[in-house]
C-alpha positions in Angstrom: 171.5 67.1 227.7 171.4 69.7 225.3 168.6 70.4 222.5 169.5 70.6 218.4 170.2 73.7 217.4 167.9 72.8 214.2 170.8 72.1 212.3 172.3 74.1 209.0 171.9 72.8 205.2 175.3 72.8 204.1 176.1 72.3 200.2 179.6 73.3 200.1 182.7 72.9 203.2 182.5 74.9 206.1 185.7 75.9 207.6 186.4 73.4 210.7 184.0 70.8 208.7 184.6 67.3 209.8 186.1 64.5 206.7 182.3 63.1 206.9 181.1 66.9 206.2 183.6 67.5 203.3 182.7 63.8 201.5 179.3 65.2 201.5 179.8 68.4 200.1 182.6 67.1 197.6 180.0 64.8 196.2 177.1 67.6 196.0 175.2 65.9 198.1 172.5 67.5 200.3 172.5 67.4 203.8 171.8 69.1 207.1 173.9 69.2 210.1 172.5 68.9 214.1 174.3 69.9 216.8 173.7 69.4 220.2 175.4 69.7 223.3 177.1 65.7 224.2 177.2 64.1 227.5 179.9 62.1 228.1 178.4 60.1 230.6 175.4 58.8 228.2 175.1 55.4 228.7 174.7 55.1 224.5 176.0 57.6 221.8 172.8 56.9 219.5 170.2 57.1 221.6 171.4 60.5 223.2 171.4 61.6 219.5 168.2 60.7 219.1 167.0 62.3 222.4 168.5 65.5 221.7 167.4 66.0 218.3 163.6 64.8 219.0 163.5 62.2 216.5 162.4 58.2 216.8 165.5 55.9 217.1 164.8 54.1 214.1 166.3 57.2 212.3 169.0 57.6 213.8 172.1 55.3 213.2 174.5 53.8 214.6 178.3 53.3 212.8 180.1 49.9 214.3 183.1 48.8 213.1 183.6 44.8 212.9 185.6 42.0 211.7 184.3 40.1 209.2 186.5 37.0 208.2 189.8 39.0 209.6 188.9 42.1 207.0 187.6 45.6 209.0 183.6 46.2 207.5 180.8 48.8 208.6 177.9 47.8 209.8 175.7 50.7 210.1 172.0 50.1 211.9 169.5 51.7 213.6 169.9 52.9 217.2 167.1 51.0 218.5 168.6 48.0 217.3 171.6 45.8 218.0 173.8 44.3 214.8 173.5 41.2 214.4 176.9 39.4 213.7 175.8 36.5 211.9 173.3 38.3 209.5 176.1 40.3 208.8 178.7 37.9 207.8 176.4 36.4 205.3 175.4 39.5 203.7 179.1 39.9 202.7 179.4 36.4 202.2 181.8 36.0 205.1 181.7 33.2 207.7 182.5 34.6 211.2 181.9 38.0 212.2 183.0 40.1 215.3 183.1 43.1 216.2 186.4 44.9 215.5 189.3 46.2 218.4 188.4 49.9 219.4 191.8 51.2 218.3 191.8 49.1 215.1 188.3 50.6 214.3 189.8 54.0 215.0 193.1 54.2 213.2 191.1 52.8 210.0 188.2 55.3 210.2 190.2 58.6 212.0 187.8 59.0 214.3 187.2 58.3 217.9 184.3 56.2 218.9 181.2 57.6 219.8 182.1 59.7 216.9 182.6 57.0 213.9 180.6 58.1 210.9 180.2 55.5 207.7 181.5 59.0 205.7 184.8 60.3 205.2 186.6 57.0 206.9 190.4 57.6 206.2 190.2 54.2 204.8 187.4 53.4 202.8 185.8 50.1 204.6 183.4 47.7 202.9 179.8 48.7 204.4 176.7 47.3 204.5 173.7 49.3 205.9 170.6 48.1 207.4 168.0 47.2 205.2 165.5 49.7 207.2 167.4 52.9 206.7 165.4 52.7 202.9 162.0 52.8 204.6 162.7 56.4 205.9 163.0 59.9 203.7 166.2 61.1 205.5 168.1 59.3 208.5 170.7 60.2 211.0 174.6 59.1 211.0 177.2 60.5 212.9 178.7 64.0 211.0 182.2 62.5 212.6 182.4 63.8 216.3 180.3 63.1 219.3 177.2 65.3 219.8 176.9 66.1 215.8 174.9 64.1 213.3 174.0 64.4 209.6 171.1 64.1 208.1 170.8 62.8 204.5 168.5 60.4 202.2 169.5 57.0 202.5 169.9 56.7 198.9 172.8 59.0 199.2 174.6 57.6 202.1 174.5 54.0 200.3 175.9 55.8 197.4 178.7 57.6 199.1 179.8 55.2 201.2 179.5 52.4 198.5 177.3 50.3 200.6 175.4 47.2 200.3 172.0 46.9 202.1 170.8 43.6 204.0 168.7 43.1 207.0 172.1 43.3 209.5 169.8 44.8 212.2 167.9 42.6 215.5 165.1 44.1 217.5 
């Protein structure tokens, strides 16, 4: 496992910059990018993240795609959590919700999972984000691949993802 390299602000697109990098900097928004070095045999994506960049789990957050009432939604929640399905229906005033087919969740966002981030989805996805991410200064979402995350206020990844908040999230 592989430390952060500290990360870099970033105001504007870097060349090789992810689609979650570029809606960032396309909406001024700023932002600081952590690299570290990804294991592939971590048992969980988030909590590697959160390992490797030294920061408590409830920053860091995890992008799951799901089915809510047949239609694709984000659910975005902490990694110390787990989603829960029912909370999430209702705070999109659906009935059933489930989580979504791998390659569905792929094809809609254009990225690979482990790598999902709730920015620059290929198709724009209704989203709701846990209610806790407002408690914190900045938090942690995926910057679009595996082993890079970006860090932002909560305030502006609800605003560029066009969120809703709700308490999705279950110890």
């Amino acid at each position: 496992m592989g430390k952060s390299d500290g990360g870099k602000r970033r105001h504007r697109n870097a060349a090789g910059g992810t689609p979650a990098t570029v809606a960032a900097s396309r909406a001024g928004v700023a932002f600081t990018l952590h690299a570290y070095e990804h294991d592939p045999a971590a048992p969980s994506y988030g909590e590697e993240a959160a390992r490797a960049l030294g920061t408590a789990p409830g920053r860091v957050f995890k992008t799951l795609v799901t089915e809510v009432d047949g239609a694709l939604t984000v659910a975005v929640v902490p990694v110390s959590a787990s989603l829960g399905l029912k909370a999430l229906a209702a705070a999109v005033g659906g009935k059933r919700a489930a989580m979504a087919d791998p390659a569905a969740a792929e094809r809609a966002t254009g990225y690979v999972l482990g790598g999902i981030s709730p920015l620059g989805q290929r198709k724009r996805l209704r989203t709701v984000v846990d209610a806790s991410a407002t408690g914190h200064g900045t938090v942690f979402v995926s910057a679009g691949r595996r082993g890079l995350e970006i860090e932002l206020a909560p305030a502006a990844l609800i605003t560029l993802t066009g969120a809703i908040t709700a308490p999705i999230a279950r110890d």
